[in-house]
N, C-alpha and C positions, 0 to 999 in steps of 0.2 A: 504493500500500500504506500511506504514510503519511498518506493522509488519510481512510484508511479507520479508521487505529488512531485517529487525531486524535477524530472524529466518534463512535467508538463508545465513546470515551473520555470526550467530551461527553455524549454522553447518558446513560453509567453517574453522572457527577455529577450529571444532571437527573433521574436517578429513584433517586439517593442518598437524600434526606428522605422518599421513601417506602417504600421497600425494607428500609432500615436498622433503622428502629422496628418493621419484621414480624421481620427476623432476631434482634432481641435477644430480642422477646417468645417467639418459638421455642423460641432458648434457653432461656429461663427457665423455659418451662413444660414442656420434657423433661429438666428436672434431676431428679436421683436423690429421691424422697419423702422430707420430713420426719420425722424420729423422730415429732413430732406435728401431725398435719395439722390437727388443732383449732385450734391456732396461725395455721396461714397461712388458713385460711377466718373467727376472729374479726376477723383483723388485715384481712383485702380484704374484709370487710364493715363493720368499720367507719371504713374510710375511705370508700367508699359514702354510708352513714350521714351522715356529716360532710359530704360533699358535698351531700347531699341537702336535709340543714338549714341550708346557707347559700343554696342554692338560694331556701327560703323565705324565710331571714334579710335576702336581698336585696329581697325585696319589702314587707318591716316598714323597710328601711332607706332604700327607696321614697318610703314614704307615711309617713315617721316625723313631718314635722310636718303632718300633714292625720288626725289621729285618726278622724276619720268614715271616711274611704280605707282607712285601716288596718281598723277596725272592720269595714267590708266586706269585706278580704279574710280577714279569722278565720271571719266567722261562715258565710263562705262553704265551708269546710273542714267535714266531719261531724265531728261531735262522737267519732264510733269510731274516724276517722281521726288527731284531734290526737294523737297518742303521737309521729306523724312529729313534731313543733315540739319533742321531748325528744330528736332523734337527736344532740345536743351529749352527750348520755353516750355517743357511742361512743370520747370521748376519755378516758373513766374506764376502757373497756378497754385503750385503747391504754394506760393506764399501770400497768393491772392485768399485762398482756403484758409488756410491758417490764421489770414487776421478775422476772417470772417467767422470760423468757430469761434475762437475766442472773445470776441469781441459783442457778438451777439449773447453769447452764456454773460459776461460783464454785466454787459446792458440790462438784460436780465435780472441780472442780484441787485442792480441798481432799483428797478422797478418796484420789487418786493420791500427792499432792505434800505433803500433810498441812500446806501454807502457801497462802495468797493473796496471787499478786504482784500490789499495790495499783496499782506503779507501772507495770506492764505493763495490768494494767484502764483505767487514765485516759489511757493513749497509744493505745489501741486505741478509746477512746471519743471524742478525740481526731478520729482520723481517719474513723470511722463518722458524725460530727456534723459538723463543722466543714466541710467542703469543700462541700457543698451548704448549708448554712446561710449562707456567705461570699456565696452566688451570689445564695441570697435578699435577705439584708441588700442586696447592691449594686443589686440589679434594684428591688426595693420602698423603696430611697433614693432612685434618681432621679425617683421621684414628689416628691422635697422634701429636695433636699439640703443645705439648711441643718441641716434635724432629722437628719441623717444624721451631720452634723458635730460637732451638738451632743450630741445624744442615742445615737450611732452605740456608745459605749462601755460604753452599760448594757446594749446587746443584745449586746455584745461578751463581757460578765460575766456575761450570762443573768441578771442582777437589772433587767432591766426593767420585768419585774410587779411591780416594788413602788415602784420611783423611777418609770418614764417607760415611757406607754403606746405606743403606735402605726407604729413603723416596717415590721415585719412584722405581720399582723394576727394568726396563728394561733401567736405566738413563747414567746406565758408560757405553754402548758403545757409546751413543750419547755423552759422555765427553772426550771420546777417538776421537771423530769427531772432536771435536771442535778444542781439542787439536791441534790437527792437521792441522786446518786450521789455525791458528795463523801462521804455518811458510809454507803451500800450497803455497799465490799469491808468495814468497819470491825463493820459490823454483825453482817457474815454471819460473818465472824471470830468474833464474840463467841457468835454461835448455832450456829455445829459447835463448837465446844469446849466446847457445854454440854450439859447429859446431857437438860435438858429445854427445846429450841431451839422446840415444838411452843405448848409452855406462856408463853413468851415474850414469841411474836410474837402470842399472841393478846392479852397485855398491853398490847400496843403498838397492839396495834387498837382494842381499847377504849378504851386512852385517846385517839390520834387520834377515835376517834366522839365522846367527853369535853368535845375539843378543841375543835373542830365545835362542837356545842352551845352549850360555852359563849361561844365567839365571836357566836354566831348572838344571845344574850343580851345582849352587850354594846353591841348595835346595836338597839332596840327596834325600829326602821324595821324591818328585816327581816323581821319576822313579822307585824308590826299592819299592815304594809300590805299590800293586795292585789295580786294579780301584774300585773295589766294597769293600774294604776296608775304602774308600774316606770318605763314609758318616757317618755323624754325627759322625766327626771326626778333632782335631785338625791337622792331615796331610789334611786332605779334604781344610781346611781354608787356609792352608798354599801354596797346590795347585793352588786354588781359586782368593788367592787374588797377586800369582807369574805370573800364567799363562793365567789368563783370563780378569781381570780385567781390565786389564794397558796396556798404550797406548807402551810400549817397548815390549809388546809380542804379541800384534796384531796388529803391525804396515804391516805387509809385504802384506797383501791385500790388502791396502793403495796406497802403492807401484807397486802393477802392478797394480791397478787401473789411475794410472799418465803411466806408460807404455802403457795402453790398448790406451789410451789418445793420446800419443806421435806418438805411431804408426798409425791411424788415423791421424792425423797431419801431419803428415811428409810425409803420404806415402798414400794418399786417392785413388787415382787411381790403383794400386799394385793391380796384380790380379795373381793366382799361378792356374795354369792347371794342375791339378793332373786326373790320370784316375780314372773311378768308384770303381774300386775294391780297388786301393789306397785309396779314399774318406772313404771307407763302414770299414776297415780296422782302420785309424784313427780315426771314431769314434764312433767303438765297443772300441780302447783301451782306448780311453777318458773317453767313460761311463764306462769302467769296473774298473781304476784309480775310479774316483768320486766313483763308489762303494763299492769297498773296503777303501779309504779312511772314509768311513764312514760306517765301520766295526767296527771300533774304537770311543770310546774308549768299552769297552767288560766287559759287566756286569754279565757274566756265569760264580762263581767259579771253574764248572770243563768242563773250556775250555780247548782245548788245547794248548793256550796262556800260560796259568797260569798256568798249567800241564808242563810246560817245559821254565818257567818262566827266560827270561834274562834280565838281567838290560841293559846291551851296549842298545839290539835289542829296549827296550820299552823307554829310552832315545832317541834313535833315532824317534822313532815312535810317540812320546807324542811332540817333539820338530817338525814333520813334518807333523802330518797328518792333519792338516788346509793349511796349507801352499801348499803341492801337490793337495789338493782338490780344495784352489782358483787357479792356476795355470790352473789345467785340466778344470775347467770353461772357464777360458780364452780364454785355445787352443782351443776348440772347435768354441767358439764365434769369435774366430781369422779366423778358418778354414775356418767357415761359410759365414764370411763376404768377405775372397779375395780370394776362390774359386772360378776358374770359373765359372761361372751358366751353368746347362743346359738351352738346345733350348727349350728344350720340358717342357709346363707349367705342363703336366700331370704326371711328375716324380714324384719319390715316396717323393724325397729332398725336389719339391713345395709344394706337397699336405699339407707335414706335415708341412712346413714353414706356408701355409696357414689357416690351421685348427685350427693349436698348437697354434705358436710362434706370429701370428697376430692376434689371437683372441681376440677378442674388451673387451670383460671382463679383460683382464688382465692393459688394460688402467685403467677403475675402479679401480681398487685393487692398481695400481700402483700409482693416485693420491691422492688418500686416505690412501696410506702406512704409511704415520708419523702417523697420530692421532690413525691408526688401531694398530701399534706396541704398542703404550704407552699405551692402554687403555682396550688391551685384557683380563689382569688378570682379573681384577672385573666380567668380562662375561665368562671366564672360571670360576671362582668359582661359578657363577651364572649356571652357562649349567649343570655343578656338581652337583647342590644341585637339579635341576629340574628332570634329570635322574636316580640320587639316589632315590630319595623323603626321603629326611632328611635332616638335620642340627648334625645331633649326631655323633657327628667324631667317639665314642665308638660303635655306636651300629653298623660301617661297618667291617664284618668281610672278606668281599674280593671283587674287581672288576674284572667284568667280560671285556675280552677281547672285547667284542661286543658291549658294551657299549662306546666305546671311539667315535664311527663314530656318534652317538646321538650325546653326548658331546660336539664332534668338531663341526658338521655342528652347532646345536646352539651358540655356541660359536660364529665359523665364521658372523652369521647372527647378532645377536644382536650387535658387533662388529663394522662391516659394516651399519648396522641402525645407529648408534650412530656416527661413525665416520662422516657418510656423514651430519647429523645435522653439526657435530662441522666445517666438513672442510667450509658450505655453514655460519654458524655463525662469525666462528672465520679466520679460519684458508684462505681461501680464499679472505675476507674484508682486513684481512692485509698485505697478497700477493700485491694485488691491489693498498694500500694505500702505503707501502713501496716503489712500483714504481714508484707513482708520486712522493716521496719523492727524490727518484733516480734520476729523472729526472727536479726537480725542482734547486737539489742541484749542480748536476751535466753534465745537458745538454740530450740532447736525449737517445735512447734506444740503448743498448749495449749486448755483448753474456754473461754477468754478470748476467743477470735475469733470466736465465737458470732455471726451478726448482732443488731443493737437489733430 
């Protein structure tokens, strides 16, 4: 009898790593729906997105000193296709998202409580960040623990984008989050107590755009040079570390992510009757905005961009084409939400609301999004080396267009394996434990425990 229990014992731990990752995704995906499922289908799509585009990223990272190499695998991409080499703004949603949970759960306890506990937001952010972030930082140190030692403190402060690049690779925009939460509860304090919060934060965005701009000016490299020039290049760095990095050039997502917020808030009920053909009309112009936005930036030397090359036009363009692209995300999710509905469930608006935008996978993706963001590299260079079948960076002399859909979906899966171990290890015990903290420290439950 007891080597019966021994044995069956054994083998429930030998089919533990496969089992386990089916029962948490389960879970996750028969939890009670979202107040807004728009939410969890932006948020598991553009972590997708982001996968997607390092997937490529890794093949430019390839052949980054063999330009001809490179040059063949761009031109080998259709030209209707390069918008994929722009899926790096699915991290401008991710921080469009992110002010928008937040800042709407704020709003929130404002309502109720008619205060914002500051100190209750940053212990809860605290523990929503930090415990998967710790795992990162120590797994992607011992690639080089000396920088881990030296440099280990500024990814500790989340000022790494700005002093010391490289220990995790996807770290500064979550430093640009942080950033930004420091003065978020302070803000949104200053915009419920004012009679016009609406008028405000569009102040705030325009100047952030302002901002943008004028940064984009103070560096001439940025615009007078052309994009496929960038790489493996001192103007490339200079780009790089003006326009991407730092929480002053990608603050305006931020921005109307607390407007997406406001307006919600202020105006829940707000519903606008537009007729069909007006509906079908704003949003073809929406998607076609979003995809020329993400035309840019244009890695064809003999584009017609670069054929007829203006500094003003590509100033203008390199300062706005994140900024129109969060924008036209918005209007649409705006449209979506305080249009009137139709009667009729069987319209074409329900179906694909139903199909698309509530499809229960995307809750998945969407709970699991922190650990899946930080921890994709290693499983893309992994997905790389299985679909290659090598390690000899010399002996690749081109990638096939065809191969990236291998690539990705292993990618994506290994990914998603991995993540839902950590989120069911790490990342969800601390959720849980932070809250009774919350609550231990500070009295019952509040819209502060929101997830990021």
């Amino acid at each position: 009898m007891s080597a019966t229990l021994s044995l069956s014992s054994f083998m429930a731990v030998l089919r533990w790593p496969f089992t386990k990752p089916v029962k948490v995704a389960q879970q996750i995906i028969h939890q009670p729906s979202k107040a807004f499922p728009v939410v969890d289908f932006l948020k598991g799509l553009s972590v997708l997105m982001v996968i997607l585009f390092h997937i490529f990223f890794a093949v430019f990272f390839l052949f980054k000193k063999d330009p001809v190499k490179l040059q063949q695998f761009v031109d080998s991409i259709p030209a209707w296709l390069s918008f994929v080499l722009s899926f790096d703004k699915a991290v401008d949603i991710f921080f469009m998202l992110s002010a928008f949970l937040l800042s709407y759960a704020l709003l929130k306890v404002y309502d109720k409580q008619r205060f914002i506990h500051i100190r209750r937001f940053y212990l809860h952010r605290f523990f929503r960040i930090y415990p998967v972030f710790l795992v990162a930082l120590l797994l992607y140190g011992l690639a080089d623990i000396h920088k881990l030692i030296t440099d280990g403190w500024y990814s500790l402060l989340f000022i790494e984008n700005i002093f010391s690049k490289g220990i995790i690779p996807v770290q500064w925009s979550l430093s640009i989050e942080m950033q930004f939460y420091l003065i978020l509860p302070f803000l949104l304090l200053f915009l419920a107590k004012s009679s016009r919060p609406i008028m405000w934060i569009i102040i705030l965005i325009a100047a952030s755009i302002g901002l943008r701009f004028w940064v984009a000016l103070q560096h001439p490299v940025i615009y007078q040079t052309h994009w496929y020039q960038f790489f493996d290049s001192a103007s490339g760095k200079v780009y790089m570390d003006n326009m991407y990095y730092v929480i002053q050039s990608r603050i305006t997502p931020l921005f109307l992510g607390i407007l997406w917020a406001l307006l919600y808030w202020r105006y829940p009920l707000a519903k606008i009757n537009l007729s069909k053909s007006s509906v079908a009309i704003l949003w073809a112009l929406g998607l076609t905005v979003i995809y020329m936005t993400m035309r840019f930036p244009i890695y064809y030397p003999d584009s017609y961009y670069f054929e007829h090359f203006n500094e003003t036009l590509n100033l203008l363009v390199v300062t706005l084409h994140r900024i129109v692209f969060s924008m036209a995300i918005l209007g649409l999710v705006l449209l979506a939400h305080y249009q009137v509905k139709q009667e009729n469930p069987l319209s074409l608006f329900q179906k694909i609301k139903k199909s698309v935008v509530e499809w229960k996978g995307w809750r998945l993706l969407s709970e699991v999004a922190y650990p899946m963001y930080f921890f994709h590299f290693p499983f893309i260079v992994l997905a790389w080396v299985i679909v290659l079948g090598t390690i000899d960076v010399q002996s690749i002399q081109q990638v096939s267009l065809y191969k990236i859909p291998f690539a990705y979906v292993l990618a994506v899966l290994m990914t998603l394996y991995f993540s839902l171990l950590l989120h069911f290890w790490v990342e969800a015990r601390f959720i849980k434990y932070g809250k009774q903290i919350e609550t231990k420290w500070f009295g019952g439950h509040n819209a502060t425990t929101n997830k990021r």
